[in-house]
BAGU-874158 format. One record per residue: x, y, z of N, C-alpha, C, CB in turn; residue in one letter. Coordinates in pm, whole numbers, plus 50000, padded with zeros to 5 digits. Glycine has a CB too. Layout:
REM BAGU-874158
XYZXYZXYZXYZa ...
REM end
This chain:
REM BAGU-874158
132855230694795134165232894860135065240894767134825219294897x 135545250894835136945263094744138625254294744137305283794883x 138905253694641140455251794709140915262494566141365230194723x 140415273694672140815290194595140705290694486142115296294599x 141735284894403141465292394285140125282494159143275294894212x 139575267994244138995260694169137585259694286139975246894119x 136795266094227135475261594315134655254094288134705269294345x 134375243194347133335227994296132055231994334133645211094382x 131415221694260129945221394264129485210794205129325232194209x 129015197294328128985189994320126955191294282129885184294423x 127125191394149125585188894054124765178794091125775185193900x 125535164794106125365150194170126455150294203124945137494097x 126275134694291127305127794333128425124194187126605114294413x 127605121494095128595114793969128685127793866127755098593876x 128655140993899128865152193808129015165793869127785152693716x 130335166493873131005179493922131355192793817132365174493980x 130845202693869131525219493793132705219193886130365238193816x 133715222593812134405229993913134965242993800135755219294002x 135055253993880135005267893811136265274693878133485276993840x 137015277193736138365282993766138225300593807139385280193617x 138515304893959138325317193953140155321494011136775321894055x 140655329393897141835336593951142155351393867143155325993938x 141595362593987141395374193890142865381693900139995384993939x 142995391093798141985398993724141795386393569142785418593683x 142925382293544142255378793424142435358993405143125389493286x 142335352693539142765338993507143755333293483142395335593436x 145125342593501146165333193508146805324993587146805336893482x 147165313493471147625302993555149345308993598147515286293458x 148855304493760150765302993788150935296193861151705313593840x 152595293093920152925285094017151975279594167154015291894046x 151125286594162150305283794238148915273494270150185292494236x 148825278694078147775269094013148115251394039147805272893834x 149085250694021149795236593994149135231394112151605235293989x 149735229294260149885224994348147735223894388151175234494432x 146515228994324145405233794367145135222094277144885249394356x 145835222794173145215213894058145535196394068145925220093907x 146625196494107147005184294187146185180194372148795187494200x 146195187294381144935184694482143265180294426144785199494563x 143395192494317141965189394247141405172694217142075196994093x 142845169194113142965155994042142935142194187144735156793934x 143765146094240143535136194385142105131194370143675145594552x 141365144894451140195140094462139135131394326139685152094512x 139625140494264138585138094108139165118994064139355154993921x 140395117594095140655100694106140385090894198141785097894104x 139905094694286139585091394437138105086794457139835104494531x 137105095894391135765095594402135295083094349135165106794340x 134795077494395134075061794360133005063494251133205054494505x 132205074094307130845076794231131025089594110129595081794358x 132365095094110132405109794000132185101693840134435120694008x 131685103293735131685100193620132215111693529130475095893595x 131505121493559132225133693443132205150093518131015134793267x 133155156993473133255167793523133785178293426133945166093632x 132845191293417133145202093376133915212993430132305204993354x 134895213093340135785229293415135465237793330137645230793430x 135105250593395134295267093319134885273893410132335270993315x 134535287793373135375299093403134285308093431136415303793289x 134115318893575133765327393603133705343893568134055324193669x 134715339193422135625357093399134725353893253138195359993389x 133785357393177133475360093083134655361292917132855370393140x 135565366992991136455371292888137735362092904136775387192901x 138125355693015139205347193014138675332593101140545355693084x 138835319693029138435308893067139875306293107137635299892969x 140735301493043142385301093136143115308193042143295283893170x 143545325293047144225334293010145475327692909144595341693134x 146565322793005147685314292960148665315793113148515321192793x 149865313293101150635308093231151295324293244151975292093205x 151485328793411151865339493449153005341793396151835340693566x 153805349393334155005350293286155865363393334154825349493146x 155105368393459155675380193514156165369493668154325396093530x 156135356193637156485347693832157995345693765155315325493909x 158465342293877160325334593883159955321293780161065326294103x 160485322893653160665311393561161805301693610161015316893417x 162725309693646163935298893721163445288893860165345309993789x 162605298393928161635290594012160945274793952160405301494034x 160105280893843159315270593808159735259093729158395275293752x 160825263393652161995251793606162395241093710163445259293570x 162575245693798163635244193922162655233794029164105262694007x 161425233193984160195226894039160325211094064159005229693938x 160475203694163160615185294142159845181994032159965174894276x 160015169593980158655162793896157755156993973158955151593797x 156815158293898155695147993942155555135293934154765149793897x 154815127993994154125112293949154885104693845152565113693881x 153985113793769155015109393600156625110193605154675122493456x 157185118393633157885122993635159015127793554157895119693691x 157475139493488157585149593401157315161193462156835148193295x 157955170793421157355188393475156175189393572156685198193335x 156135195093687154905194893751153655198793650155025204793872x 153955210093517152625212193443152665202293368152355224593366x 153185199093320153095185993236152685172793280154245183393190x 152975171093440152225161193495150585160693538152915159193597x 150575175593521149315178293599148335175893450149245196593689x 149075180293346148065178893253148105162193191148305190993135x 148745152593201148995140093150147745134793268150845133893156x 148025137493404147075129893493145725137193442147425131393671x 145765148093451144255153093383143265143393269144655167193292x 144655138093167144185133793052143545117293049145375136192960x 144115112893183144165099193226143105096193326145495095893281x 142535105393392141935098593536140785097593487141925106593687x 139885089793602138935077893480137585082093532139185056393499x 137315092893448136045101893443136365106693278135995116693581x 135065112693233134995123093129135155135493157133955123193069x 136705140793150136525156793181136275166393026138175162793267x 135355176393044134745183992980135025198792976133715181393010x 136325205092889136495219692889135245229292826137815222192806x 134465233392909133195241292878134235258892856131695239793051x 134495257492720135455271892666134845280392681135925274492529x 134305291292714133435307392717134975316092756131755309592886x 135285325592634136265335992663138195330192622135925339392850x 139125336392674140045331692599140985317592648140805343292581x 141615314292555142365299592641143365302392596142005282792616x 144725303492585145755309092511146885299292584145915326792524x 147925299692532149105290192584149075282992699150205296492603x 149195283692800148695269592936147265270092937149215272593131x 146785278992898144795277592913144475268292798143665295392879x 145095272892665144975260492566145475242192556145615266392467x 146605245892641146925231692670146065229892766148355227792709x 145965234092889144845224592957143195219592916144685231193076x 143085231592841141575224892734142175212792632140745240192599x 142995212892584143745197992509143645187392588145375198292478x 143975188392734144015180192771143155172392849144705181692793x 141785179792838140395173992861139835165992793139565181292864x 139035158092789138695148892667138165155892622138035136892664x 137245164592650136215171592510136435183492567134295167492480x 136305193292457136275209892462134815209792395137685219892361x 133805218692422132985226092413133315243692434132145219992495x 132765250192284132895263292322131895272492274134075267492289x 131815285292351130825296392277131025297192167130845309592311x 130035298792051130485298691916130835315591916129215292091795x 130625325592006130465342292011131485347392052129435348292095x 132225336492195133065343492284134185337092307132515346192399x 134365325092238135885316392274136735320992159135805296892272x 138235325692239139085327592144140345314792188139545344792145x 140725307392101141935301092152143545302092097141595288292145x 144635294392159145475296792068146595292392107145525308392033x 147535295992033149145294392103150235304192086149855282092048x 150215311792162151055320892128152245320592105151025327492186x 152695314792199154095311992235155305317092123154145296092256x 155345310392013156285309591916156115326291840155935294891811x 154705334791837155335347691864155765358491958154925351891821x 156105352892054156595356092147158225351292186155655352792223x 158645346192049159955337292054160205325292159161085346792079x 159125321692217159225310092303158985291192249158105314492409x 159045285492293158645269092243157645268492327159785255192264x 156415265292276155575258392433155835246692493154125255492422x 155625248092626155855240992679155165225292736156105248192727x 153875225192710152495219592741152265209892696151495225692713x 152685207692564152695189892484151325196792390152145169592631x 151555208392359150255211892252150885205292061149985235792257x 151775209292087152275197791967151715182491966153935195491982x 151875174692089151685161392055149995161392071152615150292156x 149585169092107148035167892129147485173492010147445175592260x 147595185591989147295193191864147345183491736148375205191847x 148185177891706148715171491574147945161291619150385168791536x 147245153391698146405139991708145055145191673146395131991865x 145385154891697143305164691678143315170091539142855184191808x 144055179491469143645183491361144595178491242143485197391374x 145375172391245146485171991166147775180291169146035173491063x 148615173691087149925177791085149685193891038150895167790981x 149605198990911149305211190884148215222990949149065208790776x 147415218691007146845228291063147485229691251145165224691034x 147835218091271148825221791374150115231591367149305210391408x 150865232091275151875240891215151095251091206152555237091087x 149785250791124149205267591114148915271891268147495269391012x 148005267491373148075271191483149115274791557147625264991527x 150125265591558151255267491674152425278891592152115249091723x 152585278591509153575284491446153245304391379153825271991322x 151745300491340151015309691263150995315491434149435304491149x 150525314091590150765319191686149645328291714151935323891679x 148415329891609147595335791594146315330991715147455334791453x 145355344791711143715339091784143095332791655142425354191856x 142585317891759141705310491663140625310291723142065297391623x 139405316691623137815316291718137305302891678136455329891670x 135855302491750135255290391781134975285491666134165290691862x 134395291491555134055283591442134735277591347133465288591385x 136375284091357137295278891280137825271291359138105286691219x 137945267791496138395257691595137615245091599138375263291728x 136365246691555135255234391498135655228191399133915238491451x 135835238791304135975230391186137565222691172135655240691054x 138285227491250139825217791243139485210791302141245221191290x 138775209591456138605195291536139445203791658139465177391453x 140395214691664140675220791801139555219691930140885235891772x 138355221091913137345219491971135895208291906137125233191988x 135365204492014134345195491951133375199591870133715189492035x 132805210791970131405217591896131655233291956129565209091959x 131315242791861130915254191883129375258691890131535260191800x 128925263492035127425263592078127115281192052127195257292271x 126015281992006125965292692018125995297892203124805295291927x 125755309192211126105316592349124975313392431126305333292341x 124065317592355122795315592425122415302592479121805318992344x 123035291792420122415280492449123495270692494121595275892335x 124685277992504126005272392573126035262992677126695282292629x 125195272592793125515262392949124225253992950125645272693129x 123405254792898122195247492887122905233192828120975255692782x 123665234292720123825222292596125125213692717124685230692376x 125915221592745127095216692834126725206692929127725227892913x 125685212093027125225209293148123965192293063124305227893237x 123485194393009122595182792934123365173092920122015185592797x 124185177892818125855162392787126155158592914127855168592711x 126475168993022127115164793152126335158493233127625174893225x 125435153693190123755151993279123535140793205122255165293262x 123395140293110123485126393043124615112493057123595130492912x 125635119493070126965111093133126875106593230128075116693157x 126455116393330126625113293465125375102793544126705127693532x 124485097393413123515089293432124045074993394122355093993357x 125405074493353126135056593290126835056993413127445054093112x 127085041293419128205033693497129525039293459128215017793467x 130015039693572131165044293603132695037193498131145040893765x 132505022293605132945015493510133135012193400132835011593517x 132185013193330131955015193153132885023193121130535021893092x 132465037093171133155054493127134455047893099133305069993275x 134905043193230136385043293290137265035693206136475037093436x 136565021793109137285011393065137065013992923136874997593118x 135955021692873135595028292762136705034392754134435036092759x 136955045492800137965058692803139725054792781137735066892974x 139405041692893141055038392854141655032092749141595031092938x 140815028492703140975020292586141445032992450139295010692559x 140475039792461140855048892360142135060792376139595055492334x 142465063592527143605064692599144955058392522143315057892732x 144555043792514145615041192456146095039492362145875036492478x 145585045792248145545045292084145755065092077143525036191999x 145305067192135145375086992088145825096392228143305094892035x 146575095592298147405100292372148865100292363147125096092458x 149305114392378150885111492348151925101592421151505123892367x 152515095692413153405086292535154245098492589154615071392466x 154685093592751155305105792774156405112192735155425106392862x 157285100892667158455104892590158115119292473158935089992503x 156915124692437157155129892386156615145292440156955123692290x 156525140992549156105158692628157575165092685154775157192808x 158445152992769159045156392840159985168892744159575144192907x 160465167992676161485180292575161195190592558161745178992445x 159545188392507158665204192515159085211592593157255204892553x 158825210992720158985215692865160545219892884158535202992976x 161655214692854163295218392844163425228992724164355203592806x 162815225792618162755237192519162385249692516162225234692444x 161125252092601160385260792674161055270192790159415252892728x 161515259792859162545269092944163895272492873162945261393085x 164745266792820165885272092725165075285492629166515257092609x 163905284692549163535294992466163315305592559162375291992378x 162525306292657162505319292745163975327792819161565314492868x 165055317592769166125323792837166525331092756167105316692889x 166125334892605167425338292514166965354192528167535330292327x 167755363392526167595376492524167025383092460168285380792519x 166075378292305165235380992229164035376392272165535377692121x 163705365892330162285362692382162075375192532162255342292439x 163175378492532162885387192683162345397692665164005391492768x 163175404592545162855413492466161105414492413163845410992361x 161385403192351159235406892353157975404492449158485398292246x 158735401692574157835396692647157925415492718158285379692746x 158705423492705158875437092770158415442192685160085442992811x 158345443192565157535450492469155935445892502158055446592309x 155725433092542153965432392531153665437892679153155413792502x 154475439092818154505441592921153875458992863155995437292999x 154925460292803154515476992818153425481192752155565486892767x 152435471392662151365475692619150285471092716151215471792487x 150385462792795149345462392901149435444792922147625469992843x 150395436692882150225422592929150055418693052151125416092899x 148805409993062148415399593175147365414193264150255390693289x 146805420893191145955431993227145075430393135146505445693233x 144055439393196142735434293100142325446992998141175429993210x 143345442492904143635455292794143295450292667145245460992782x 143485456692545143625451192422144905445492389143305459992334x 145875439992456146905435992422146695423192468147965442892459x 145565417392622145585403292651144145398692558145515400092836x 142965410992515141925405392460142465402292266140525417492497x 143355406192259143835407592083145275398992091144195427992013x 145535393492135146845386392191147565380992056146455372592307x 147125377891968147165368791855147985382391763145365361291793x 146775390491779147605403491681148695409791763146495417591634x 148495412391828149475418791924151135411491906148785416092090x 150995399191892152625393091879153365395391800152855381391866x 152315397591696152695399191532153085413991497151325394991429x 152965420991628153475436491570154585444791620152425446091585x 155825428991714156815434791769157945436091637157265426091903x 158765449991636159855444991571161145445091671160065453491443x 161925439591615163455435791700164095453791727164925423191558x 164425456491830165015466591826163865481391885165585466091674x 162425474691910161465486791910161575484892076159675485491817x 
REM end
């Protein structure tokens, strides 16, 4: 079954793909939200689901990062969710909670909302050849918005979180291994083979187990929501100031959210605006 931009593929009854397709290059936008909250429905609903992989159809972008050419005042302006935190912020807290093993199978780039939503999977798996990840945001004069702070800093530590989020740089797969950003880096060749095995192996335990297993550890290494909700107000205040606008028109004019060297080099690319160019 399509619900557009997420196409399932039910492997078994207890192990779902579902494959993010939104071209040209995978970005998430206002649109995403409302597909993904449908997604999670179901994926909490299923009696028999145990674990599920989300992968990407675009070789070069697994989730790009969040559209930044849509109405931001729009998406501010959005009700809360459930939680009732930010619709993305809810979508990714329920992501982090519903009682399956979800599995970010990384191939290609994940960058600011593509990186928070791989955070907020229980496990990332990535190409050791072709995953680039990251956070741009902060060179781009923005705050992220996503809760990659409170997630980030539970995964690698305090300092290499500061180097990621702040440094704003592409981090590839092997240096994303070795902080703990990601679980394992696979080589390419043997990527969907190794993915699909783990996911095949899971999807052979009780449900129940997964579910009471999972929460437990849920509740020792997950952020409480008190500390997402600000991200998200900071995020929208940082995109308002007339200097973040400023570089988001400077990366526009080198080819942003196009499938150029400015969205495949993203990391360098932030680092080479000056004020005034």
């Amino acid at each position: 079954m399509s619900h557009d931009q997420f196409a399932i593929e039910a492997v078994t009854p207890s192990y779902w793909e579902i494959t993010f397709r939104n071209p040209p290059i995978n970005l998430i936008g206002p649109d995403t939200i409302p597909q993904l909250n449908a997604l999670l429905g179901r994926i909490e609903a299923d009696p028999k689901l145990t674990v599920v992989v989300f992968r990407s159809d675009d070789p070069d972008f697994f989730m790009a990062h969040y559209d930044i050419a849509t109405d931001i005042a729009a998406f501010a302006a959005l009700p809360p969710g459930p939680t009732g935190l930010h619709p993305w912020n809810d979508v990714l807290v329920r992501l982090s909670r519903v009682p399956v093993l979800t599995i970010a199978a990384v191939r290609g780039r994940a960058r600011g909302a593509g990186s928070e939503f791989a955070l907020a999977c229980d496990i990332r798996f990535a190409s050791l050849e072709k995953t680039i990840l990251g956070q741009f945001e902060v060179g781009g004069g923005a705050v992220p918005g996503g809760g990659p702070m409170a997630r980030l800093s539970r995964l690698v530590g305090r300092g290499r979180a500061l180097e990621i989020l702040i440094g704003a740089d592409d981090i590839r797969a092997d240096v994303a291994e070795r902080y703990g950003y990601v679980n394992r880096a696979v080589p390419d060749a043997e990527f969907e083979g190794f993915v699909d095995a783990y996911a095949t192996r899971v999807a052979g335990f009780e449900k129940e187990t997964i579910k009471v297993t999972k929460g437990f550890i849920d509740e020792v290494t997950l952020p409480p929501l008190a500390e997402l909700a600000p991200n998200m107000a900071a995020f929208f205040a940082s995109v308002a100031r007339p200097e973040t606008q400023a570089r988001a028109m400077a990366l526009f004019k080198e080819g942003l959210q196009t499938r150029t060297e400015v969205e495949l080099n993203l990391g360098e690319y932030v680092a080479t605006y000056t004020p005034g160019s």
